[in-house]
Phi, psi and omega in degrees: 000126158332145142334284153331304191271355129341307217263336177297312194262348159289304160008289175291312195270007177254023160253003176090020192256108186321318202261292183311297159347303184270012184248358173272341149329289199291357187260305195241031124355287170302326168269353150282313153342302172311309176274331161304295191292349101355289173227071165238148154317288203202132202318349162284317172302320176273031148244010140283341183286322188282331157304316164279347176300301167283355152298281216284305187316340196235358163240016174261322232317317176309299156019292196287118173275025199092305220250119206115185179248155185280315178328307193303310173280346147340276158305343166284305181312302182317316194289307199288336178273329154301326180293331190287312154287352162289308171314329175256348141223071141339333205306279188246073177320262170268116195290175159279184180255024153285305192312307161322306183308306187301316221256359170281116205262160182029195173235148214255142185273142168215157142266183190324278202263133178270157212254136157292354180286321185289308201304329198282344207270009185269346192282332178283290192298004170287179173317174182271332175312301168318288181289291164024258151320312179293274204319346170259358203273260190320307198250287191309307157107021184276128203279222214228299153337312178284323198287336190262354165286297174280013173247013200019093175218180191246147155308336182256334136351262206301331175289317194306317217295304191299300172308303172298269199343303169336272179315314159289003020064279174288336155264348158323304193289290188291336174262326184292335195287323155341313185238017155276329196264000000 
């Protein structure tokens, strides 16, 4: 999409215009979706979560200043509305990783060299506590401060959390290559 018809279509939606609002879905929808799912339980939480994610986008819009790509500010709304549905069902935030470990059915298929679409999907199974911390650490670029800010968690929280997932992760990783070869 043009530039221009970008700038049309925030236009229409900070007036409040229904076919902008769905055409600003409909642009970036798929790519957001994506990054819900990356830290949803399951693909239905992650389209709610991308459903209160564009709800908040289109009752911020005045918000947004220009300065940045809009996609990016897009995507922050997306990051914060997961974290935020993570805070409300909270109960067993953080699992161990045994406990995890019991409850993950089957197995991952791979070839010789893994793809990032595998990578992301061996990245959905780690615990959710786990997948979490990485995906704001590791994808997002959140520092070990920020992330215990916003999860009210302690900063050395958030490194243990990351070290596992690492390490849970590098063995994932070392039994799938196990059984390719």
């Amino acid at each position: 999409m043009e530039k221009k018809q970008l700038e049309t279509l925030w236009s229409g939606c900070l007036k409040g215009e229904r076919k902008a609002q769905f055409g600003l879905y409909q642009l970036f929808s798929k790519k957001m979706y994506t990054v819900c799912l990356r830290y949803a339980r399951s693909e239905d939480d992650a389209n709610d979560i991308l459903q209160l994610g564009f709800i908040k986008v289109f009752q911020k819009c005045t918000f947004f200043d220009n300065k940045g790509s809009l996609e990016g500010w897009i995507r922050k709304i997306m990051v914060n509305t997961a974290i935020e549905n993570h805070r409300k069902h909270s109960l067993a935030y953080f699992e161990s990783v045994e406990e995890k470990h019991d409850s993950i059915a089957g197995s991952l298929q791979t070839e010789n060299n893994v793809q990032y679409k595998d990578l992301l999907s061996i990245i959905q199974t780690l615990p959710l506590g786990y997948r979490t911390i990485f995906n704001l650490y590791v994808i997002d670029g959140y520092s070990h401060r920020e992330i215990a800010e916003q999860l009210a968690i302690s900063e050395s929280n958030s490194k243990s959390q990351l070290s596992r997932a690492r390490q849970w992760l590098k063995e994932k990783l070392v039994k799938m290559e196990g059984q390719v070869l």
